[in-house]
C-alpha positions as CSV (number, residue, x, y, z in Angstrom):
1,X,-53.5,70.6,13.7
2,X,-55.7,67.9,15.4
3,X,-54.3,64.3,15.7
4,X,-54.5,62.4,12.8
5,X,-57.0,59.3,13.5
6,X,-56.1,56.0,12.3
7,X,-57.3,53.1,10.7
8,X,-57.6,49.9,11.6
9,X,-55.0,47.5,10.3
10,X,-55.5,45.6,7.2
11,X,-54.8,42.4,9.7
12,X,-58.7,42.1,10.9
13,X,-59.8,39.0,11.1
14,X,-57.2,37.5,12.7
15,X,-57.2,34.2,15.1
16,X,-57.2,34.9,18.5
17,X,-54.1,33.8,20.5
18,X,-55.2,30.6,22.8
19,X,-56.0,32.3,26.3
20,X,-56.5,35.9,25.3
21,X,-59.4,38.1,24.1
22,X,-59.7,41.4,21.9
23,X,-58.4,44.2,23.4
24,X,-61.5,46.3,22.5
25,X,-63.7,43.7,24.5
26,X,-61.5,43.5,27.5
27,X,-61.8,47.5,27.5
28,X,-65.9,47.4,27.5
29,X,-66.5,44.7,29.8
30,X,-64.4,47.1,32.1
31,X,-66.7,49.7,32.0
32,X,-64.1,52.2,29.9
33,X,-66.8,52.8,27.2
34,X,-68.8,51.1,24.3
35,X,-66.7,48.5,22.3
36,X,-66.5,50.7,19.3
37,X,-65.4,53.5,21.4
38,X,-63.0,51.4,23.1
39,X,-61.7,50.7,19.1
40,X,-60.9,54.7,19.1
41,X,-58.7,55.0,22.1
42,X,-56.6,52.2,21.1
43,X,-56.2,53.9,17.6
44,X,-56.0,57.0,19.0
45,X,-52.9,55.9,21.2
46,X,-54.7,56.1,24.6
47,X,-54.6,52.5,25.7
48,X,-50.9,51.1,27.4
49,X,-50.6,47.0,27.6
50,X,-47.6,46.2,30.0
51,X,-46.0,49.8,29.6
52,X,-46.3,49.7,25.5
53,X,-48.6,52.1,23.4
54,X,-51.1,49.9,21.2
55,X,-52.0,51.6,18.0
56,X,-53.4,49.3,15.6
57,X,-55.8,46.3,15.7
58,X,-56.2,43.7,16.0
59,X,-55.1,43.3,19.6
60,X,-55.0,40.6,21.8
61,X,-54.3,40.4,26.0
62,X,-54.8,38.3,28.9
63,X,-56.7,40.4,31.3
64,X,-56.5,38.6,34.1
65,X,-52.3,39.1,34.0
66,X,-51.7,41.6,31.6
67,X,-51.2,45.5,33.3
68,X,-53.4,47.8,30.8
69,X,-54.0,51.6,31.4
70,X,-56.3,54.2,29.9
71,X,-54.7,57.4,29.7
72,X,-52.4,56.6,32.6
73,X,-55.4,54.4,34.9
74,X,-55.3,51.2,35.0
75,X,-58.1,49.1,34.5
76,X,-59.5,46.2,36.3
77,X,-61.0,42.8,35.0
78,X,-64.6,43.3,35.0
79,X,-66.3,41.0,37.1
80,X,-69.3,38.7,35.4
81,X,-72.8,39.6,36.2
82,X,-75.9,37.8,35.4
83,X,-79.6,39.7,36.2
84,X,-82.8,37.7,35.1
85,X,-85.2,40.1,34.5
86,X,-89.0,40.1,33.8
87,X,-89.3,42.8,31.3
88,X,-92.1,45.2,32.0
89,X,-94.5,46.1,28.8
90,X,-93.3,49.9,27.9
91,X,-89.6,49.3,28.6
92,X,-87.0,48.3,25.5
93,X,-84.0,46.2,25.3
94,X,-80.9,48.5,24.5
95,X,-77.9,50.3,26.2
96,X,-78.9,53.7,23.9
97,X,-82.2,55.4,22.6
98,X,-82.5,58.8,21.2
99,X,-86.2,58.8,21.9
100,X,-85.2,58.7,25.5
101,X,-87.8,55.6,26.4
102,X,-87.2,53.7,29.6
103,X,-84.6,50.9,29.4
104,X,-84.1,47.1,30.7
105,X,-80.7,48.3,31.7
106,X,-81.8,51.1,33.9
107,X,-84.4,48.7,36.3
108,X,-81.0,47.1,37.1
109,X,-79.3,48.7,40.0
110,X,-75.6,47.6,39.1
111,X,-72.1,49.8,38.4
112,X,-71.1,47.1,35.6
113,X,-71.5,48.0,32.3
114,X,-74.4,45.3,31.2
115,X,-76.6,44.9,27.8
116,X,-79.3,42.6,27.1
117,X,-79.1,38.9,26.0
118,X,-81.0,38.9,22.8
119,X,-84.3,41.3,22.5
120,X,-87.9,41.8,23.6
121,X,-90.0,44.5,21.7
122,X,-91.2,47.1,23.6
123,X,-94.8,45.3,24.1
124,X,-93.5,42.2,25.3
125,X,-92.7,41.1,28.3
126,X,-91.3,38.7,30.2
127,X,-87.2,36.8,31.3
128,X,-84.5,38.4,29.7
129,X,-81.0,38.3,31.1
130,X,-79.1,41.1,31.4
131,X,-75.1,40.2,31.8
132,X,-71.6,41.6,30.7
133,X,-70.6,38.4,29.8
134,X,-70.5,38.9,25.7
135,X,-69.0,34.9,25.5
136,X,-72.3,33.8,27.3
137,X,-74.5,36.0,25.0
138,X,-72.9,34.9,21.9
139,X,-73.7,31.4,22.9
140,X,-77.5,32.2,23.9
141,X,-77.9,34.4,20.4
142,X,-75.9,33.0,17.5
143,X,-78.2,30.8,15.1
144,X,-75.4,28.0,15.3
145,X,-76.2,27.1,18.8
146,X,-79.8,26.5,17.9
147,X,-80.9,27.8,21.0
148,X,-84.9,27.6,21.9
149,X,-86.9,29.9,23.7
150,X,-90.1,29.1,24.5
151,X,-93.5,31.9,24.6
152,X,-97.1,31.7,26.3
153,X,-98.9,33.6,24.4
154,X,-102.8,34.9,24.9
155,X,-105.1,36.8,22.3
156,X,-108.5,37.6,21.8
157,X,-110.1,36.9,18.4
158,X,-113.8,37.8,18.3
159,X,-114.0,37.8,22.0
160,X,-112.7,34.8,22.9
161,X,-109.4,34.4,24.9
162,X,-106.9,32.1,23.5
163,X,-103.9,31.2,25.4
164,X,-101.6,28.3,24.1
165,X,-97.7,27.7,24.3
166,X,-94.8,28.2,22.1
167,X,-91.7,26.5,22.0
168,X,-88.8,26.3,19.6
169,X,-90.4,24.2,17.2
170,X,-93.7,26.4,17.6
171,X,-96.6,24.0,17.6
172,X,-99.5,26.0,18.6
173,X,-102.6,25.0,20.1
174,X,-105.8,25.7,17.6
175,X,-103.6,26.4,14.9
176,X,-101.2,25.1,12.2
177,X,-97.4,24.3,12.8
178,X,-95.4,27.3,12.4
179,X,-91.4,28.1,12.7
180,X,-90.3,30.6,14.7
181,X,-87.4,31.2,12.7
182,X,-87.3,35.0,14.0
183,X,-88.3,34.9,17.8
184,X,-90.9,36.6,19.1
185,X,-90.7,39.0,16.1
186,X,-91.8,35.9,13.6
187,X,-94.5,34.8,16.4
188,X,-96.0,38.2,15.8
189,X,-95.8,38.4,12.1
190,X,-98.1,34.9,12.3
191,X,-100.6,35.9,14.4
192,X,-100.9,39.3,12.6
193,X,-103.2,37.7,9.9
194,X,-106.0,36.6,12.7
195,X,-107.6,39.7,12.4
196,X,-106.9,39.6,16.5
197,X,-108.8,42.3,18.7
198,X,-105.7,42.2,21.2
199,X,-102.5,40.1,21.5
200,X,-99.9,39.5,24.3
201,X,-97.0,37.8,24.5
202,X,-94.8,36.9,27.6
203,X,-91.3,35.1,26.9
204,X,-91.2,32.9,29.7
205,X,-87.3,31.0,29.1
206,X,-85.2,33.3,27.8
């Protein structure tokens, strides 16, 4: 009979120890795989910290000092890489896609496993950093942080260009005062009422 998979522990969420960092996390910023597969070799038994088998999470280690092995190879801190990229229209802004559509990842010629800050749709372009450094993303993404970004933005509406600015607070040349409470993704749902005869949109401070 196969090996019996287990479940995480009943333990999740738990504080993390002063100094350490998920084990899971420390085992995708490595390169090993995805953090969710990373979750499956721990349960599965396949991940050593100093010489002992951990099986359940949640888990904690110090990379920098603790020995930790994947089915017998160790692994290595991964080292933090930051890439600014100006996103080409066309090109879309995650690590997978069944669809098979050219990525922001693969325009980056690097051997660490990296992911997008944040997101671009696929017809916008313009700075997006690409980084394994999930502490830095968390701090450039999560709503507490109240992080802005700020969009120039040109359309056409009955064959006149328009170009105006958009910051966090989105005042907007020509137009009312709107929020852009959901990025570029709110900026479009706005100007999708103008009845426009083309729209684009270039994130120019990520």
């Amino acid at each position: 009979m196969g090996k019996k998979k287990k479940t995480k522990s009943k333990k999740e969420p738990t504080r993390k120890p002063a100094g350490k960092q998920r084990l899971q996390k420390v085992l995708a910023a490595a390169g090993v795989e995805s953090r969710r597969k990373c979750e499956e070799l721990i349960l599965d038994g396949e991940v050593r910290v100093n010489r002992k088998v951990i099986e359940e999470l949640p888990a904690f280690v110090d990379p920098e000092n603790d020995v930790i092995t994947v089915r017998g190879r160790r692994i290595q801190p991964a080292e933090k890489v930051y890439y600014l990229l100006n996103k080409p229209k066309g090109v879309i802004c995650t690590n997978c896609d069944p669809q098979g559509r050219k990525k922001a990842i693969d325009l980056i010629d690097c051997r660490e496993r990296i992911f997008c800050v944040g997101r671009l749709d696929v017809d916008t372009t313009g700075a997006i950093i690409l980084t394994n450094d999930s502490e830095l993303s968390n701090r450039l993404t999560h709503p507490r942080y109240e992080l802005d970004k700020t969009y120039e933005v040109t359309l056409v509406q009955n064959g006149n260009i328009v170009e105006f600015w958009v910051d966090g607070e989105c005042w907007i040349r020509r137009y009312e005062q709107h929020p852009l409470t959901e990025g570029h993704v709110g900026l479009r749902s706005f100007v999708a009422g103008l009845r426009l005869n083309s729209l684009k949109i270039w994130r120019i401070q990520p």
